[in-house]
PAZAPA-4460 file (N, C-alpha, C; in steps of 0.05 Angstrom, whole numbers, plus 32768, in hexadecimal, padded with zeros to 4 digits):
% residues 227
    n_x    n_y    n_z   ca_x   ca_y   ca_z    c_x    c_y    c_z   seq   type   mol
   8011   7FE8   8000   8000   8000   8000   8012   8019   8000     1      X     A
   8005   802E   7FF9   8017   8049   7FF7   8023   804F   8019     2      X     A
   8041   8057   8014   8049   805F   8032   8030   8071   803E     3      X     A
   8026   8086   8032   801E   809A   8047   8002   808C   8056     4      X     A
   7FF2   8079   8042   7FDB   8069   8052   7FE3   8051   806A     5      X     A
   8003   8048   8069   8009   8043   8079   8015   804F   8091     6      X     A
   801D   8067   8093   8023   807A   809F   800B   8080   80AE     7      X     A
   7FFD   8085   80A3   7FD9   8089   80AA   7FCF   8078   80BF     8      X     A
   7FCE   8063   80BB   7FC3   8050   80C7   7FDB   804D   80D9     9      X     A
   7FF8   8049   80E0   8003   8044   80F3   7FFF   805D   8110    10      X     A
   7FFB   806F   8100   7FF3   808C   8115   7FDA   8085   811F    11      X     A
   7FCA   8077   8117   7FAF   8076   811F   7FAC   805D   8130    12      X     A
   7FD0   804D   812E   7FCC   8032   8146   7FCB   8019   8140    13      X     A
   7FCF   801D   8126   7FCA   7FFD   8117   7FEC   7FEF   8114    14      X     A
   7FF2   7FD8   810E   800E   7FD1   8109   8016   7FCE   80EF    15      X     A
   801F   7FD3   80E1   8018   7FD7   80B8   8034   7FC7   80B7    16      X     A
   802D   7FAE   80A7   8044   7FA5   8098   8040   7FA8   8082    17      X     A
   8057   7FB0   8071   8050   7FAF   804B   8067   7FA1   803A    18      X     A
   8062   7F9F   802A   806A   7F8E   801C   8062   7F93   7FF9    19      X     A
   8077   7F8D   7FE7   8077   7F99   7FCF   8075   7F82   7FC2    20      X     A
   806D   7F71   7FC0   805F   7F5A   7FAB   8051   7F46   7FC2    21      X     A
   8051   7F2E   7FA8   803E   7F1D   7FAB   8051   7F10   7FC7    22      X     A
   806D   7F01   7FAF   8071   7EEA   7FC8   807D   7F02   7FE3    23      X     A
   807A   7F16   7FEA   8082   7F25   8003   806B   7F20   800A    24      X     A
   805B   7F25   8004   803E   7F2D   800F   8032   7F10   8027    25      X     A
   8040   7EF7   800E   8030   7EE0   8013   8047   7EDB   8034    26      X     A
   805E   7EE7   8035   8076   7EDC   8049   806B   7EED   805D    27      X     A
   8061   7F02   8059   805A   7F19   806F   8039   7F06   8085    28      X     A
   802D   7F03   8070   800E   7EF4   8071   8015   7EE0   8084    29      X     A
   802C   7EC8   807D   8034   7EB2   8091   8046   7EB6   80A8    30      X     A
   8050   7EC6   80A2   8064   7ECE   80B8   8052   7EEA   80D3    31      X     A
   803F   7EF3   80C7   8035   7F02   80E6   8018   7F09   80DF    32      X     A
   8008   7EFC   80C9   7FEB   7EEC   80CE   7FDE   7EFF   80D2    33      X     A
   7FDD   7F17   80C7   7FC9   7F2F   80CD   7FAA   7F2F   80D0    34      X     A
   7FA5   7F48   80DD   7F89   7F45   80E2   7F75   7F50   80B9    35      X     A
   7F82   7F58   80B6   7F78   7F67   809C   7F8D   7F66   808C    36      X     A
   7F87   7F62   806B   7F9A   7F6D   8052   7F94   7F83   803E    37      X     A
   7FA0   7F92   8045   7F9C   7FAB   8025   7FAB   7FAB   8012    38      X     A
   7FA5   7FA1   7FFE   7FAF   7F9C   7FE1   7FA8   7FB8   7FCF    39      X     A
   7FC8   7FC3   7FC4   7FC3   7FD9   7FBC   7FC5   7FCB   7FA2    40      X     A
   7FAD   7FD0   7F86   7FBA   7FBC   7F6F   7FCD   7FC0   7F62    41      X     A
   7FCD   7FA8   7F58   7FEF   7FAE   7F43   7FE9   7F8B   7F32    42      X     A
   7FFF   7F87   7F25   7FFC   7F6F   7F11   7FFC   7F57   7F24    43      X     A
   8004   7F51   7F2D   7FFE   7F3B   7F4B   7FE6   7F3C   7F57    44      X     A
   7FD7   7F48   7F5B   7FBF   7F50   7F6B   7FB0   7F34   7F65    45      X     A
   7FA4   7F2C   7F54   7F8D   7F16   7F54   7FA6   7F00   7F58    46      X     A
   7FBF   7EF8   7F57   7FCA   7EE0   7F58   7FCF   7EE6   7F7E    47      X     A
   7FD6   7EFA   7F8D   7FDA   7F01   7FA9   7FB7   7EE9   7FB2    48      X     A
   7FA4   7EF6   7FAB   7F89   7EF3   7FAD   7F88   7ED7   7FAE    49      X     A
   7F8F   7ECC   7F96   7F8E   7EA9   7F91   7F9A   7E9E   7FA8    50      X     A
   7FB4   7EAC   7FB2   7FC3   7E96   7FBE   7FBD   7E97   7FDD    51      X     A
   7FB0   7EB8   7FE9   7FA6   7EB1   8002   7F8A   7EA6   7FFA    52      X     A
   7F74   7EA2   7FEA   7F58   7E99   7FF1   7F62   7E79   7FF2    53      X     A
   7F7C   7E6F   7FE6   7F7B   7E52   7FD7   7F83   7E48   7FEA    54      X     A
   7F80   7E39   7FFF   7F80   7E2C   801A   7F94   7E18   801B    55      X     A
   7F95   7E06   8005   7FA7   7DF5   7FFD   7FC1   7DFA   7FF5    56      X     A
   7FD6   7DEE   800B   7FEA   7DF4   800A   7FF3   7E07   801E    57      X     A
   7FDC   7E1B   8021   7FEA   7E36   8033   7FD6   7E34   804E    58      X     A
   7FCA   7E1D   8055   7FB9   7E1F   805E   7FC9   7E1E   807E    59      X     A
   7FDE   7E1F   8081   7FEC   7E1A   809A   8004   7E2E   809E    60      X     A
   7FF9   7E3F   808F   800C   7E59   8085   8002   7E70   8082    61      X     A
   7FF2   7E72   8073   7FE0   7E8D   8072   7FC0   7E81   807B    62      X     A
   7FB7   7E9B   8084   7F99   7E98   8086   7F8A   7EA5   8072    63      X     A
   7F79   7E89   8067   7F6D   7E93   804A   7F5B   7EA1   8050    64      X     A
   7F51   7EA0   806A   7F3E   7EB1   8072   7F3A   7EDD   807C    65      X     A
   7F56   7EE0   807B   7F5D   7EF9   8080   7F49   7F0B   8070    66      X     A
   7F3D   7F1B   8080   7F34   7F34   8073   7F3E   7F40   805C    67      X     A
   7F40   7F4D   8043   7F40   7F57   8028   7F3B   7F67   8024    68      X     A
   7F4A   7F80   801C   7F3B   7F96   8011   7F4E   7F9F   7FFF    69      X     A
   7F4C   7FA0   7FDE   7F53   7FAC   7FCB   7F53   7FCA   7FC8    70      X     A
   7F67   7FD6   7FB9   7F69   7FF7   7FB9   7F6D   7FF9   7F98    71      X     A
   7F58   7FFA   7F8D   7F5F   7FFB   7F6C   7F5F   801A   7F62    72      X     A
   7F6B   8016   7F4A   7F5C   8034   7F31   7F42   8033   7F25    73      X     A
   7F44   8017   7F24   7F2D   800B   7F0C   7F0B   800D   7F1B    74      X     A
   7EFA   801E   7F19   7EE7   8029   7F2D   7EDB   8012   7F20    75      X     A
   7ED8   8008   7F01   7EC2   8003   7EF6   7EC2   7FDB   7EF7    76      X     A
   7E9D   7FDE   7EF6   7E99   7FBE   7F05   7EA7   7FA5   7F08    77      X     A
   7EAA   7FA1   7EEB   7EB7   7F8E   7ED9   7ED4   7F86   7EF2    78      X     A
   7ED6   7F99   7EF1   7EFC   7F9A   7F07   7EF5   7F94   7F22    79      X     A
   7EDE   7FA0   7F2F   7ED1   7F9F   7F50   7ECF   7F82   7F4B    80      X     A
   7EB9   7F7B   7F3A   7EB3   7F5D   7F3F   7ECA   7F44   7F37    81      X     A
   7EDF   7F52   7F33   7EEF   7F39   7F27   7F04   7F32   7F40    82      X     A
   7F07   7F4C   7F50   7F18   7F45   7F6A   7F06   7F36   7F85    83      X     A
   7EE6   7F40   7F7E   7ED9   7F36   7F9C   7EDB   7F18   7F8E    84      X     A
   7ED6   7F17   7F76   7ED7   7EF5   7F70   7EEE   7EEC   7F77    85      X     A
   7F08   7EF2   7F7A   7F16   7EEB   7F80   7F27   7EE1   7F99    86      X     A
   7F16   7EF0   7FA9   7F0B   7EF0   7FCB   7F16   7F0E   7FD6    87      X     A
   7F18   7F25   7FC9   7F15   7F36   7FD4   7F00   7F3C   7FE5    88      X     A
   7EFE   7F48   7FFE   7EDE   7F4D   8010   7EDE   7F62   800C    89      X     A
   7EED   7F82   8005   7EE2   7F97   7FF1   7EEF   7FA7   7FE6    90      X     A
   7EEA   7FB4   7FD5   7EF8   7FBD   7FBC   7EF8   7FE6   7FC1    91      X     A
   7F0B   7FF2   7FBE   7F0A   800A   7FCE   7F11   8015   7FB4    92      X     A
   7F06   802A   7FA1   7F12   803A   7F84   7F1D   804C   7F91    93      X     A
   7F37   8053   7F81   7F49   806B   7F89   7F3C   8078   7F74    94      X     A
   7F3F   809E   7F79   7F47   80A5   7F9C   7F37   80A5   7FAA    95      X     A
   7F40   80A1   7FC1   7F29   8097   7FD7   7F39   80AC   7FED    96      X     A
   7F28   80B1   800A   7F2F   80C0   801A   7F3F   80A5   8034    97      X     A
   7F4E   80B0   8043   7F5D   809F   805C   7F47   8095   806B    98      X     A
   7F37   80AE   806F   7F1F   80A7   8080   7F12   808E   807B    99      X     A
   7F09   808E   805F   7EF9   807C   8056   7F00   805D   8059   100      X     A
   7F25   805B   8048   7F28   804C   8050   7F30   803B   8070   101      X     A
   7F31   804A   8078   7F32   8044   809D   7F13   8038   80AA   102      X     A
   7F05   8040   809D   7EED   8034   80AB   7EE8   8019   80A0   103      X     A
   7EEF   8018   8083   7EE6   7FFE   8074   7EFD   7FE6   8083   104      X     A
   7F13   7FEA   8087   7F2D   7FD9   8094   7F1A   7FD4   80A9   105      X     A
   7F0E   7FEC   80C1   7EFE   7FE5   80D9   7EE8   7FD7   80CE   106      X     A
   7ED7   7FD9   80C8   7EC5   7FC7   80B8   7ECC   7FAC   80B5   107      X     A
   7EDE   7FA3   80AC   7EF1   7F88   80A3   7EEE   7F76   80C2   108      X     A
   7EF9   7F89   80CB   7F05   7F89   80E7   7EF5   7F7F   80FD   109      X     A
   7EDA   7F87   80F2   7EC7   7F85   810C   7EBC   7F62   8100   110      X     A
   7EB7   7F65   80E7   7EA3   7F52   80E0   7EBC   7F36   80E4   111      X     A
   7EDA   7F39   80E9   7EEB   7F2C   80E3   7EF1   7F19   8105   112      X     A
   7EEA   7F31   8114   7EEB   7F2B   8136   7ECB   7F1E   8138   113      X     A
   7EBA   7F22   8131   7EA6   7F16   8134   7EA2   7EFC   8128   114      X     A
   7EAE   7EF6   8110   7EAA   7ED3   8112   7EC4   7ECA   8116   115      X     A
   7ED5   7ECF   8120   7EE5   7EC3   813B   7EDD   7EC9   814E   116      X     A
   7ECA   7EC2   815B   7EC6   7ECB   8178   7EC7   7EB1   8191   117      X     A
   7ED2   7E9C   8182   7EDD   7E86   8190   7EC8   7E72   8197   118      X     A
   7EAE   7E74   818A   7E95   7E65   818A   7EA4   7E42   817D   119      X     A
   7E99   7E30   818B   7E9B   7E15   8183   7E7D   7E08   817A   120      X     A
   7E7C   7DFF   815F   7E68   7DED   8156   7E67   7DCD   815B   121      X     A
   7E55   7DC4   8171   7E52   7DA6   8172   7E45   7D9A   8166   122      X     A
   7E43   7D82   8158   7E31   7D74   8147   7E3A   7D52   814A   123      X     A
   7E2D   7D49   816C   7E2E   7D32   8163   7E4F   7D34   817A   124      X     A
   7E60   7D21   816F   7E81   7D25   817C   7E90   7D38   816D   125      X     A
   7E7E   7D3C   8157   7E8D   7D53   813C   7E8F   7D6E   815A   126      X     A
   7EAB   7D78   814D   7EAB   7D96   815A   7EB4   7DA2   814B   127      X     A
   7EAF   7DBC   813C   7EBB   7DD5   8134   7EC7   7DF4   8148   128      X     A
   7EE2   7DE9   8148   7EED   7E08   815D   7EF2   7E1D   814A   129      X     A
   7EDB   7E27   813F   7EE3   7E42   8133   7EF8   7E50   8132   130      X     A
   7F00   7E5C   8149   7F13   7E6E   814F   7F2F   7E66   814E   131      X     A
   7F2F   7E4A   8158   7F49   7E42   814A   7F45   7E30   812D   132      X     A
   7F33   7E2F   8129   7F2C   7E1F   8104   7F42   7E06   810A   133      X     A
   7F2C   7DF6   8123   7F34   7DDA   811F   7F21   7DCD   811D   134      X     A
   7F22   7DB0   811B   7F12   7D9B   811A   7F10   7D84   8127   135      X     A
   7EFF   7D75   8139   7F02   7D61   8154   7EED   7D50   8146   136      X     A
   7EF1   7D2E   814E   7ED9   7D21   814E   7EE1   7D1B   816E   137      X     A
   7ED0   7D1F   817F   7ED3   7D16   819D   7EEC   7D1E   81A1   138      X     A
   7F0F   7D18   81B1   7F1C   7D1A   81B5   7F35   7D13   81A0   139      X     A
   7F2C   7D15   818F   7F3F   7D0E   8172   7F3E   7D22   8158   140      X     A
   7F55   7D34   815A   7F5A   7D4B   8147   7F55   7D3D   812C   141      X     A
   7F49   7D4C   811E   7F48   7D43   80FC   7F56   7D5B   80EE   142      X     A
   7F5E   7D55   80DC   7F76   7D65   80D0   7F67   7D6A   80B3   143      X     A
   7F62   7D8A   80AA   7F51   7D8F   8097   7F59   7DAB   8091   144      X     A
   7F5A   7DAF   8071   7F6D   7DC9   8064   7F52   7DDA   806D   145      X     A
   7F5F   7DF5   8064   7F50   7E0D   8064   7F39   7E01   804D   146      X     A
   7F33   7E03   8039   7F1E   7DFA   803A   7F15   7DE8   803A   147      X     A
   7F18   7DCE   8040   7F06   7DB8   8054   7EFC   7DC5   8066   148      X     A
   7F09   7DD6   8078   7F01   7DE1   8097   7EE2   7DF8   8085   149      X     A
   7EEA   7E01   806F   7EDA   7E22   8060   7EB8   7E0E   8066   150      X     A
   7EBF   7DFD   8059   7EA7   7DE7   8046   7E9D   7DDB   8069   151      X     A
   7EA3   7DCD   8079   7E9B   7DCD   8090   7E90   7DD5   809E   152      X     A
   7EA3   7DF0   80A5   7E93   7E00   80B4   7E76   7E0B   80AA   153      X     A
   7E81   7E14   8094   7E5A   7E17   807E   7E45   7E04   8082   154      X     A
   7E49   7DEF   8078   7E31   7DD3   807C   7E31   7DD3   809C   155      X     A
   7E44   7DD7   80AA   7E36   7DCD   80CF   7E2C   7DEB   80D8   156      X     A
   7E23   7E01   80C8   7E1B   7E15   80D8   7DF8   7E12   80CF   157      X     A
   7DF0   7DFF   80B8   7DD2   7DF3   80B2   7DD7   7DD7   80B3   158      X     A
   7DD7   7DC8   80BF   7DED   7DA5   80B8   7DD3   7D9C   80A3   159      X     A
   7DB8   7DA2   80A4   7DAD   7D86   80A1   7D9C   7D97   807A   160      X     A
   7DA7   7DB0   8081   7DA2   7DC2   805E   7DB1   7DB4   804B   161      X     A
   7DAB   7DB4   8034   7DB6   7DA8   801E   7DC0   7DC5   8011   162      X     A
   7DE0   7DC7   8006   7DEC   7DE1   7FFA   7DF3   7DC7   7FE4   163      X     A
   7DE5   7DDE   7FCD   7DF2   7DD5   7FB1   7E0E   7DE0   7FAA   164      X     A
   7E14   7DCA   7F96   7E32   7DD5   7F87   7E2E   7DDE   7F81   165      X     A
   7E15   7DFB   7F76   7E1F   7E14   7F71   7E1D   7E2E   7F86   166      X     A
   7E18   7E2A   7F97   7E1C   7E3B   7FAC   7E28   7E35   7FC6   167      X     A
   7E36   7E19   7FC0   7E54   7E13   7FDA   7E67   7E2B   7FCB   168      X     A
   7E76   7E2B   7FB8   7E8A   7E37   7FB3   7E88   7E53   7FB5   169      X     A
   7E70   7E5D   7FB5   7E6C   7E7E   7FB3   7E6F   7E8A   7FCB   170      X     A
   7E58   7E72   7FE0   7E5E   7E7B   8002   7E6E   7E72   800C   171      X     A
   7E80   7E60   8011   7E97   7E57   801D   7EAB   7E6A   800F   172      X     A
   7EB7   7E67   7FFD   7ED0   7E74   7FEF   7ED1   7E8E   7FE0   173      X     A
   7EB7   7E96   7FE0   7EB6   7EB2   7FD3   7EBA   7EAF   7FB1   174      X     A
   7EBB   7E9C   7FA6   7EC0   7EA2   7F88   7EAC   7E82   7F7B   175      X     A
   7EB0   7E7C   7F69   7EAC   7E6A   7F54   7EBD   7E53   7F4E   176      X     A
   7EBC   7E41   7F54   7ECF   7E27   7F44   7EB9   7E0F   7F3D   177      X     A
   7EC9   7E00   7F30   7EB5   7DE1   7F25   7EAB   7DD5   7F3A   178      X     A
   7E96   7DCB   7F34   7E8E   7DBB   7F42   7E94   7D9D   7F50   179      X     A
   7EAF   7D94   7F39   7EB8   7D81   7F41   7ED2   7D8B   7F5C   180      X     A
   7ED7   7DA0   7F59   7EE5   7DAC   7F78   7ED3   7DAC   7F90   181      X     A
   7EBE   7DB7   7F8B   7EB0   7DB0   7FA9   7EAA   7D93   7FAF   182      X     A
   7EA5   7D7E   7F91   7EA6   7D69   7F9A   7EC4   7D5B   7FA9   183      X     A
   7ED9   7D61   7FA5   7EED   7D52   7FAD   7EFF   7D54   7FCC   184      X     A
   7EEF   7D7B   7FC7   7EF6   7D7E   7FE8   7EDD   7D6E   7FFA   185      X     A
   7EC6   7D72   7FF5   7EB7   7D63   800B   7EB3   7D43   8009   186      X     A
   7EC4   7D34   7FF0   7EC9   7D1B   7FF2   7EE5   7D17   8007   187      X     A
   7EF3   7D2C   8009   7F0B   7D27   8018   7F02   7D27   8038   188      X     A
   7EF5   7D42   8046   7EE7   7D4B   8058   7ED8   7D2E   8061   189      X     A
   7EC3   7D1F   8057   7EBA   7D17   805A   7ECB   7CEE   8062   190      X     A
   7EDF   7CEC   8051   7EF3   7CE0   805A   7EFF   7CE3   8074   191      X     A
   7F02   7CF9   8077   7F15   7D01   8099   7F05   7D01   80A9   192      X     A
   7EED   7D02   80A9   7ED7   7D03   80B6   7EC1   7CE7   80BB   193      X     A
   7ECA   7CD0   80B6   7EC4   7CB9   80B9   7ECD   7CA8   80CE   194      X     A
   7ED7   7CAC   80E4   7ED9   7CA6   80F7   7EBE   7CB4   8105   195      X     A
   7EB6   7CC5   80FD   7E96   7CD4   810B   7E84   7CB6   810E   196      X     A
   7E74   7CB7   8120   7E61   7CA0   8122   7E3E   7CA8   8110   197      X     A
   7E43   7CC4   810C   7E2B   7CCF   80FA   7E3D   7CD1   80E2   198      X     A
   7E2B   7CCA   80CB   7E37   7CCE   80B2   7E37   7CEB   80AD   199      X     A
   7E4A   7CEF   80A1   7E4C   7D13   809D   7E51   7D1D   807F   200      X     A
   7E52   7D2D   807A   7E54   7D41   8057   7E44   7D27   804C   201      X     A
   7E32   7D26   804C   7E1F   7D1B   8039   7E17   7D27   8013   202      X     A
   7E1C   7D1A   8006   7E1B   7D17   7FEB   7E05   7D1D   7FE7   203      X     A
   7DF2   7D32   7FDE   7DD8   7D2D   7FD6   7DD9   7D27   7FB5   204      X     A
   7DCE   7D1E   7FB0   7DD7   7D19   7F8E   7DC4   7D26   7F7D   205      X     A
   7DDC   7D2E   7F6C   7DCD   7D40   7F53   7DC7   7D68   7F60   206      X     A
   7DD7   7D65   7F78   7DC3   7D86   7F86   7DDD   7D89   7F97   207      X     A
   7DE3   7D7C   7FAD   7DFE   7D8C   7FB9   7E05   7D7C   7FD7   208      X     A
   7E0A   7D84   7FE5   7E19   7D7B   8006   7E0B   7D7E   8021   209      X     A
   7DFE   7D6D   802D   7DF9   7D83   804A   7E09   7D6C   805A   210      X     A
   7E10   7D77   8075   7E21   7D67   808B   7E15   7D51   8097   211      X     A
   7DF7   7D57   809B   7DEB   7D3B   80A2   7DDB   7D37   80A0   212      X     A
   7DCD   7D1F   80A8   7DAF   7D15   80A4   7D97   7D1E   80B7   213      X     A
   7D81   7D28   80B0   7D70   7D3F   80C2   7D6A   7D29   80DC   214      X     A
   7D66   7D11   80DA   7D64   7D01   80EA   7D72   7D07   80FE   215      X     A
   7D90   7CFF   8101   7DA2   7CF8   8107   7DAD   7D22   8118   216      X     A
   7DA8   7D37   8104   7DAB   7D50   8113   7D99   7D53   8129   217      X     A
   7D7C   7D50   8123   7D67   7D4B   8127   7D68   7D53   814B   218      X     A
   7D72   7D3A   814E   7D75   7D33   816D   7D7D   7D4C   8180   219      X     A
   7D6F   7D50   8194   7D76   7D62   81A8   7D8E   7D63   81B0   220      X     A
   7D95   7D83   81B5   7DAE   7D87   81B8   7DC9   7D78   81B2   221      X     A
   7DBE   7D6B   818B   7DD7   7D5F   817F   7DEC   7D7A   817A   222      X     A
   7DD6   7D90   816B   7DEA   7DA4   8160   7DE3   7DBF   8167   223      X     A
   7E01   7DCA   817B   7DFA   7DE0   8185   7E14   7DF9   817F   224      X     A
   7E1A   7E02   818B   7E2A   7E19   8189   7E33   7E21   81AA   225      X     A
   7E4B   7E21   81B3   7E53   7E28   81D0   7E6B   7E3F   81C2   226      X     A
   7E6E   7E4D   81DC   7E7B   7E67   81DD   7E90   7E6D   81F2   227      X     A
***
């Protein structure tokens, strides 16, 4: 980002690391895991984008999940919608005022502390620890990328809804891919997850995935939420 917006924001209390490309950006990202990213564009910009939303591989390194906010020239749609598809969360046209952008970073910020707020989902011996984005069946860690954990957490926050392959990839990951990708991550997910004594990521065929059988959620205080 431009020195003086980082200048800006350090006066105002924030800790600004920067970084002048992609692979700095990506060493900065794993090495001190920020609360927010501001991407000022440049020719790297959508490949920066790919490599934190893409879970695989960096999923123990960067958090694909970090807040996003692009700083373009390009005001016009075509360019807005090609970065939020990319998992930008928002797109800021220069010139823009400090102000402005300072509230949208807070903005990020709030909605970013709020679904970390250290809430655990039970379902069954299934556990989801949000806040640390792990995964338990009873006393036994399951080991699952950034998105296994994306695709998870989604289906166990409705377990017993059916989400089609065309709207897993839009709400979990923010963008578009084949359908045979959502199939392979929740054929994997659903592998690691077979030690569960309820069957889980259920196949609906021909339409899409839900986590379980309404029967089987059904049951009192199978699936709750603690804090």
């Amino acid at each position: 980002m431009p020195q003086i917006i980082a200048d800006n924001l350090t006066a105002d209390g924030y800790r600004v690391l920067c970084a002048g490309g992609r692979e700095g950006a990506l060493e900065q990202l794993a090495r001190a895991r920020p609360d927010v990213v501001v991407c000022d564009v440049n020719s790297e910009t959508l490949d920066l984008l790919d490599a934190i939303r893409d879970g695989d591989g960096l999923a123990v390194r960067v958090d694909p999940d970090v807040p996003l906010i692009v700083l373009s020239a390009r005001v016009d749609e075509l360019a807005r919608v090609r970065y939020l598809e990319h998992g930008s969360d928002d797109v800021l046209a220069k010139p823009f005022s400090y102000l402005e952008l300072r509230s949208r970073i807070r903005a990020l910020l709030r909605r970013s502390h709020a679904q970390r707020s250290g809430d655990v989902t039970r379902i069954g011996e299934l556990r989801i620890h949000h806040a640390a984005r792990r995964v338990s069946v009873g006393d036994t860690p399951v080991a699952v990328s950034a998105k296994e954990y994306a695709l998870l957490a989604h289906l166990a926050a409705e377990p017993t809804r059916v989400f089609t392959r065309e709207e897993l990839p839009r709400d979990v990951w923010g963008y578009c891919t084949p359908s045979r990708t959502v199939d392979s991550h929740a054929c994997r997910l659903r592998t690691k997850l077979a030690a569960h004594p309820q069957r889980l990521v259920i196949n609906v065929w021909g339409i899409g995935y839900r986590l379980c059988d309404p029967i089987g959620a059904g049951k009192p205080g199978n699936t709750r939420k603690t804090r």
